[in-house]
C-alpha positions as CSV (number, residue, x, y, z in Angstrom):
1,X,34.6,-43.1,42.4
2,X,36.2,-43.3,45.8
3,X,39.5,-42.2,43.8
4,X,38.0,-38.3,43.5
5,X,40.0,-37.3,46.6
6,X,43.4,-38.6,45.5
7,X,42.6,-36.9,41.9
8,X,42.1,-34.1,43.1
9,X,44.6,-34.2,46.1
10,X,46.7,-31.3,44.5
11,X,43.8,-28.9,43.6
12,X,41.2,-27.0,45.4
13,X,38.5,-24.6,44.7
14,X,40.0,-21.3,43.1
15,X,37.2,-19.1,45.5
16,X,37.4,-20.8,49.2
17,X,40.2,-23.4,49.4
18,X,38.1,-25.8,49.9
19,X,39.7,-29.3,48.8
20,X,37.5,-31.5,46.3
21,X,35.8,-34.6,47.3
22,X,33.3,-37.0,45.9
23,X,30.3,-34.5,46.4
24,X,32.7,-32.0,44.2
25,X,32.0,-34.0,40.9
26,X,28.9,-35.5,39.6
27,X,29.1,-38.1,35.8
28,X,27.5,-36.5,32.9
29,X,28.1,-39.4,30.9
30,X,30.3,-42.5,30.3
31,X,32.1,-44.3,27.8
32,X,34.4,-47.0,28.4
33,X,37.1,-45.3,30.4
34,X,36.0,-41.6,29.8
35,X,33.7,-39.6,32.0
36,X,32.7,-36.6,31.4
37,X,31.8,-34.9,34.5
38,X,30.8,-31.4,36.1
39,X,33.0,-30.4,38.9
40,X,32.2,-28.2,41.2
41,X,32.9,-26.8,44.7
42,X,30.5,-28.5,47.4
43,X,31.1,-26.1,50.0
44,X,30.4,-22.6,48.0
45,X,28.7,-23.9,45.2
46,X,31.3,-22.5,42.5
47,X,31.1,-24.5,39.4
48,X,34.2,-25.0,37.3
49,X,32.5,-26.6,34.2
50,X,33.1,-30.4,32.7
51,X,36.3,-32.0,32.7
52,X,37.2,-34.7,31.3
53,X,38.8,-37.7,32.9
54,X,40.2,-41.1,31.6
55,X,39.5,-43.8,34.6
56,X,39.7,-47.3,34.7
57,X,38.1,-48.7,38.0
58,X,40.0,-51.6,37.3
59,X,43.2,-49.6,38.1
60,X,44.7,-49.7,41.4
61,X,46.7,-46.9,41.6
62,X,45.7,-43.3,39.8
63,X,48.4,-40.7,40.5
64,X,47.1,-37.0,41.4
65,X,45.9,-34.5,38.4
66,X,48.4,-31.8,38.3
67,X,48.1,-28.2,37.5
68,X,49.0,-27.1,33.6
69,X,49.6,-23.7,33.0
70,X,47.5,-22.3,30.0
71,X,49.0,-19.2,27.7
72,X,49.7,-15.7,29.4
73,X,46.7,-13.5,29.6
74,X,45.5,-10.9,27.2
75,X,46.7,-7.8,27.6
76,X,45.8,-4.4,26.4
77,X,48.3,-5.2,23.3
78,X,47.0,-7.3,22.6
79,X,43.5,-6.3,22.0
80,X,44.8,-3.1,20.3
81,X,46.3,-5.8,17.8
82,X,43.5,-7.8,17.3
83,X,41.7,-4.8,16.5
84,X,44.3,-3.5,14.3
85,X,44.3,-6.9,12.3
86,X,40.7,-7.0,12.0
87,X,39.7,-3.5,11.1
88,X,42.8,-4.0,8.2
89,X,42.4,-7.7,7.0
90,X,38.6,-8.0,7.1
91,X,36.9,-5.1,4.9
């Protein structure tokens, strides 16, 4: 996949900086034009889990992954809620 780098172009490793490369990502297994693949940082060994990525090697141009933002995280309320709702909903 000599794409990797341009994937990835926008994203590096969340615990040294380091930017991904080819070594970064190693194919679980493939299926048409899904791989699923474990990606991980070469440099400090941090692994980030399997992604998933749709990739034709047929296509010439594939644009850079970009970042999406997940939900806020959990707070103390949170919890206290959850808590709340179990200890009154599931008796």
């Amino acid at each position: 996949m000599k794409d990797i780098e341009k994937l990835f172009k926008n994203l590096c490793c969340s615990r040294c900086k380091n930017d991904f490369t080819q070594e970064s990502i190693k194919i679980i297994e493939k299926k048409n034009n899904i791989l699923i693949c474990n990606l991980f940082c070469h440099k400090c060994g941090k692994d980030f889990g399997n992604v998933i990525l749709n990739y034709s090697a047929n296509k010439r141009n594939h644009p850079p992954l970009e970042i999406i933002d997940g939900p806020p995280a959990i707070n103390a309320d949170d919890v206290l809620d959850a808590h709340r709702f179990i200890k009154n909903n599931l008796k």
